[in-house]
C-alpha positions as CSV (number, residue, x, y, z in Angstrom):
1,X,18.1,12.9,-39.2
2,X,14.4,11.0,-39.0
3,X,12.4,11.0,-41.8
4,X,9.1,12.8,-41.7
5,X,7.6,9.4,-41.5
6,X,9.6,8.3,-38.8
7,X,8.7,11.5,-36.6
8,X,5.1,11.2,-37.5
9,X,5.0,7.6,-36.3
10,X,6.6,8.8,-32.8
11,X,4.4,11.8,-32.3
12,X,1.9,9.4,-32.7
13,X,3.2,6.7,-29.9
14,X,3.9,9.7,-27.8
15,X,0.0,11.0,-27.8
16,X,-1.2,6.7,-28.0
17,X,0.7,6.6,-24.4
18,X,0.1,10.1,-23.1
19,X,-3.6,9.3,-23.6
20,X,-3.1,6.2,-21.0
21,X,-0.9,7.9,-18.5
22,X,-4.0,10.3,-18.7
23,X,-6.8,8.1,-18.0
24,X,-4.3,6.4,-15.3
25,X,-4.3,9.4,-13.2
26,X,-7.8,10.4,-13.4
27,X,-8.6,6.7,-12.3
28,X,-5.9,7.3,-9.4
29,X,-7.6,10.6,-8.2
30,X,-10.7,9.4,-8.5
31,X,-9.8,6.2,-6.3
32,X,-7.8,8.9,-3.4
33,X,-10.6,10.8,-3.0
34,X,-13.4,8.3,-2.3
35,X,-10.4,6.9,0.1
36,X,-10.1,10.6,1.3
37,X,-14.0,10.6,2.3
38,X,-13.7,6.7,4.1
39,X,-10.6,7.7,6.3
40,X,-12.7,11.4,7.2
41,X,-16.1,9.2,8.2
42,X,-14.4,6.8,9.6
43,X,-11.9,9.3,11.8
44,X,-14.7,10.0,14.7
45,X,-15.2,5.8,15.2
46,X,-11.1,4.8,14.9
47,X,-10.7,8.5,17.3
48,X,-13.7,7.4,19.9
49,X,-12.3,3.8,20.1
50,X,-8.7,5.2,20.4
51,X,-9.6,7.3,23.2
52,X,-11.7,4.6,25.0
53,X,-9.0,1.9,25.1
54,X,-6.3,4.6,26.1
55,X,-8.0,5.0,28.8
56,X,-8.1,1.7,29.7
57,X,-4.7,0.6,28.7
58,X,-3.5,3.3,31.5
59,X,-5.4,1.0,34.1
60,X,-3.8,-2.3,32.9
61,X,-1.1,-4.3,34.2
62,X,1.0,-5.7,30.9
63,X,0.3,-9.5,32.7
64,X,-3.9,-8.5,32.7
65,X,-4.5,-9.3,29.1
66,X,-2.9,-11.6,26.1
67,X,-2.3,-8.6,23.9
68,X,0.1,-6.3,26.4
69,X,2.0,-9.2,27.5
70,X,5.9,-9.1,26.8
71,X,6.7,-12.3,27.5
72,X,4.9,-14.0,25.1
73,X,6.6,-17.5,22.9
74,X,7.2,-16.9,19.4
75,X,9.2,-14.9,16.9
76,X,9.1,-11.4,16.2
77,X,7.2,-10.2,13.0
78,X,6.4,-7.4,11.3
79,X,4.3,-6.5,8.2
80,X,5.3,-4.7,5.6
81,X,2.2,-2.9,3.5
82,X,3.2,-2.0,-0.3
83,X,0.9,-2.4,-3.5
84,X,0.1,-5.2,-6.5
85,X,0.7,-2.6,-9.1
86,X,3.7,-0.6,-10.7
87,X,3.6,2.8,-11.9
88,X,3.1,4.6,-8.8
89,X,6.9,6.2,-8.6
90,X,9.2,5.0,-6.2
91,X,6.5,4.1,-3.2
92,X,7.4,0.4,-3.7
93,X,11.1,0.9,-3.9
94,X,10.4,3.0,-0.1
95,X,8.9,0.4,1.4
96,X,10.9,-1.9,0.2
97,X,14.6,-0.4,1.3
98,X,12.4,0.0,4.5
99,X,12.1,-3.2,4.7
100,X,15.3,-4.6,4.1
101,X,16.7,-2.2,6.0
102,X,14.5,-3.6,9.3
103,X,15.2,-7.1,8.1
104,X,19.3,-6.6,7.9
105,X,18.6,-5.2,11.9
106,X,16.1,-7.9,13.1
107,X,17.5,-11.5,11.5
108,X,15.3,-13.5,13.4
109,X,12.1,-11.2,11.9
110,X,9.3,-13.1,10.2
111,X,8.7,-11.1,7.3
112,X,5.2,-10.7,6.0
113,X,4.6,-8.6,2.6
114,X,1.2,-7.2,1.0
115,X,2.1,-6.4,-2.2
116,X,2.9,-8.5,-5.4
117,X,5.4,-5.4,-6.4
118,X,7.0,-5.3,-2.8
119,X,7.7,-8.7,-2.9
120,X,9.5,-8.4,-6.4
121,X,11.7,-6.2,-5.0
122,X,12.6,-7.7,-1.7
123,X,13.5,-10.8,-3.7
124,X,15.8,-9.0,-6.3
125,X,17.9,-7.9,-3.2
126,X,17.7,-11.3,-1.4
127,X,15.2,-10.6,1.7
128,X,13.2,-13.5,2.8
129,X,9.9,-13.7,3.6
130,X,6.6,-15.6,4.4
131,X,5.5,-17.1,1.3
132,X,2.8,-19.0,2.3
133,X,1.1,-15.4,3.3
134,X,-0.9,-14.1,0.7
135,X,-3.3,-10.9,1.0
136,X,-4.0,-8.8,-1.6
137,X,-4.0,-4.8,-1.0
138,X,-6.7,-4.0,-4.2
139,X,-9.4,-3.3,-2.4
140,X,-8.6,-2.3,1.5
141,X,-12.3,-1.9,3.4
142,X,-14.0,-3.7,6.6
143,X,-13.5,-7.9,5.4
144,X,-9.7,-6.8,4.8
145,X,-9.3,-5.0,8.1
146,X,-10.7,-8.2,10.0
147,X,-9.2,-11.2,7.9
148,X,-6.2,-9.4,9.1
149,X,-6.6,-9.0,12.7
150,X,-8.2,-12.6,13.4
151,X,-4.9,-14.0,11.2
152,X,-2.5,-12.2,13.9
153,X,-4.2,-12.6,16.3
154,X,-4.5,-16.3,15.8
155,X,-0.7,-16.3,15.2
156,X,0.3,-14.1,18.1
157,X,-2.2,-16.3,20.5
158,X,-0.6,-19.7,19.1
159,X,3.0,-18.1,20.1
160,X,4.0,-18.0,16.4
161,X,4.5,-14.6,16.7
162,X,5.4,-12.3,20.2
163,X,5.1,-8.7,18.4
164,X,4.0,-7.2,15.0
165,X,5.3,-3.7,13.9
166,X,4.1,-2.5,10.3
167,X,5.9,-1.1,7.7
168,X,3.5,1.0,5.6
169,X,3.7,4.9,4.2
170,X,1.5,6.9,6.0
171,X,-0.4,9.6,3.9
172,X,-0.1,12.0,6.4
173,X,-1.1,15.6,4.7
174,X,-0.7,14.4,1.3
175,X,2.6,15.8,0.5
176,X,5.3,14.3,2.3
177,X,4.7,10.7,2.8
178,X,7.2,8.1,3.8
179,X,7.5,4.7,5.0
180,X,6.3,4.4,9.0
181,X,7.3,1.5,11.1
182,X,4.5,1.1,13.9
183,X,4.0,-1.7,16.4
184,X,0.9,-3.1,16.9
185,X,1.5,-6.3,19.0
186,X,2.0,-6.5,22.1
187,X,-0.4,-3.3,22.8
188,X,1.5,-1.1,24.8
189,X,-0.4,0.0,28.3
190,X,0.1,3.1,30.7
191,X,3.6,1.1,32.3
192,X,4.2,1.7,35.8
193,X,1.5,3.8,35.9
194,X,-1.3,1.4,36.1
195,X,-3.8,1.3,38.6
196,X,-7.9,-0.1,39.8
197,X,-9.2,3.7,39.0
198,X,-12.4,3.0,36.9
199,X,-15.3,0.2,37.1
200,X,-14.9,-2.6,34.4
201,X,-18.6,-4.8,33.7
202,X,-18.3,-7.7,34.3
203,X,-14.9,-7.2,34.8
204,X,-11.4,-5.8,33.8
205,X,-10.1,-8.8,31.4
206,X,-13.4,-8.9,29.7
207,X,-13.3,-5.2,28.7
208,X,-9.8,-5.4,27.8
209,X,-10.2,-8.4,25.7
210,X,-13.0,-6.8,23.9
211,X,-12.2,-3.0,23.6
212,X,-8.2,-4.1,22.4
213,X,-9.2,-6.4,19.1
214,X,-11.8,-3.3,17.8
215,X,-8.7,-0.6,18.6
216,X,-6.3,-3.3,16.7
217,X,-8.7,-3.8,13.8
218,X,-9.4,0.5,13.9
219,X,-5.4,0.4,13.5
220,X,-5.3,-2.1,10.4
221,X,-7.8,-0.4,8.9
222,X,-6.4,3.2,9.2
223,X,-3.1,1.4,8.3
224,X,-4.7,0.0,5.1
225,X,-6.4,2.7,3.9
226,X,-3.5,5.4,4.6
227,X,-1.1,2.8,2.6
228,X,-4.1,3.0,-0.1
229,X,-4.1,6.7,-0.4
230,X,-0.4,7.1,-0.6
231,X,-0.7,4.9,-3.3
232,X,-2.4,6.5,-5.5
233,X,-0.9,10.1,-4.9
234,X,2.3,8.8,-5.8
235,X,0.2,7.2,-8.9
236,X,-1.0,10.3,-9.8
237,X,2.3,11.9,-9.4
238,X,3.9,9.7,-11.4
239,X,1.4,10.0,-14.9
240,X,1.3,14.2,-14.2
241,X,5.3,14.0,-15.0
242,X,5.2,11.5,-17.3
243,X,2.5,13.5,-19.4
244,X,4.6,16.7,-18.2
245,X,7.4,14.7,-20.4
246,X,5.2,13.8,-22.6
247,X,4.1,17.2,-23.5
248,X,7.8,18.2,-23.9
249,X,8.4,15.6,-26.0
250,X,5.6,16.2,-28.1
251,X,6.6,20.3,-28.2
252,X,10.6,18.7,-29.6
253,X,9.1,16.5,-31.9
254,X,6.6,18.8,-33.4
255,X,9.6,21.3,-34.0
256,X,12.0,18.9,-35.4
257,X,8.9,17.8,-37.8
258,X,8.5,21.0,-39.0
259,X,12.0,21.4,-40.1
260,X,12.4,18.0,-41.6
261,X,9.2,18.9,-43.7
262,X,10.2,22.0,-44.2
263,X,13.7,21.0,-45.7
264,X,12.0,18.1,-47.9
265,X,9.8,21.1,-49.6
266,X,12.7,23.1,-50.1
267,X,14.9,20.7,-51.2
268,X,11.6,19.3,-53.8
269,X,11.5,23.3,-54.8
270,X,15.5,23.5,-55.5
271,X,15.1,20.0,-57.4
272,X,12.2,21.4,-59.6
273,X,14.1,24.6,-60.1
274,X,17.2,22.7,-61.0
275,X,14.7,20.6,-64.2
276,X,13.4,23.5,-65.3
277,X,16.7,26.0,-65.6
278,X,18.2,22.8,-67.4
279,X,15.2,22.6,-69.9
């Protein structure tokens, strides 16, 4: 059995780490719901610039623009969207047995990872990736969402790349989010039924090649900051059962010190007892 020392000494590490696992959620809810409010003012624009290039898409033949061509040079990539820090429960492990799982089906994939923890991961189990591609996942907003799309773009342009899917979890309605695989490259248009219905200024390529790259960086962003939000719920998730545990532990320990202390003053009373019927 510990000694009441001992058991003081633990109570005391339990309530030195329940105090961080503490401040660790309330910095993860505060972070989800200023990402809550972005994603809500930002819905209208990413739902109004949806809806426009829908529209068009259904008037475009796949050959009319460089981002709904299929025939395009260059290997297939996708990227997978994870996080730089631990502690967040399994949503790295997710995205990561998403991702190998993708990679063991498409060989020939380039693999591109955000996420210093994702990457740990994939190379534990052996899945290669793009080294050379580093982006960091700290602070999704605007510059991220755009250093994004002009770097695949650029690739998928140069025929480096002929299609992008992403791999990231989707917050959806906070509860039950999982891992998503969504392509992004080539665009996909209204297939065979395409047609001239509409007026494009100047014309048809020019629109297209202008309303496309603001619906791909809407897409990254939403993609970003839904990966962001998941994040952090599974954060917070994470420190409410670990201080959960922690108050359990605490409730065990507290007991157990009690009746330690309790013996050592009955066993001090019996000794004293003991001198005095002696004497």
């Amino acid at each position: 059995m510990s000694s009441v020392k001992e058991i003081k000494k633990r109570i005391k590490s339990v309530k030195d780490t329940q105090k961080i696992t503490n401040a660790m959620y309330l910095v993860a809810s505060a972070k989800l719901t200023t990402s809550k409010a972005l994603i809500n003012s930002f819905r209208p624009y990413f739902n109004e610039v949806a809806k426009q290039a829908q529209a068009i898409l259904k008037t475009v033949n796949p050959s009319d623009s460089i981002y709904t061509r299929t025939d395009l040079p260059g290997n297939k990539a996708c990227l997978v969207i994870g996080s730089d820090k631990g502690l967040a429960g399994d949503f790295n492990k997710q995205i990561a047995k998403c991702a190998a799982n993708y990679s063991a089906g498409n060989p020939d994939t380039v693999i591109y990872v955000i996420g210093e923890k994702v990457k740990q991961i994939l190379e534990n189990e052996g899945v290669k990736y793009d080294k050379s591609f580093n982006h960091s996942v700290k602070k999704p907003d605007d510059e991220a969402a755009i250093c994004l799309e002009n770097e695949f773009k650029k690739l998928y342009k140069d025929g480096v790349i002929s299609s992008l899917d992403v791999i990231y979890t989707d917050f959806g309605n906070g509860v039950n989010h999982k891992p998503v695989i969504s392509k992004i490259l080539p665009v996909e248009t209204g297939g065979d039924a395409y047609g001239d219905t509409g007026e494009f200024i100047p014309n048809k390529k020019t629109v297209t090649d202008i309303v496309i790259p603001l619906y791909l960086r809407a897409q990254i962003w939403a993609i970003l900051y839904n990966s962001f939000c998941s994040e952090q719920n599974s954060r917070m998730t994470a420190m409410k059962n670990a201080n959960d545990n922690a108050k359990d532990l605490l409730s065990q320990l507290t007991l157990e010190y009690n009746h330690v202390r309790q013996n050592a003053i009955t066993r001090e009373i019996t000794e004293i007892s003991g001198e005095r019927s002696k004497s």
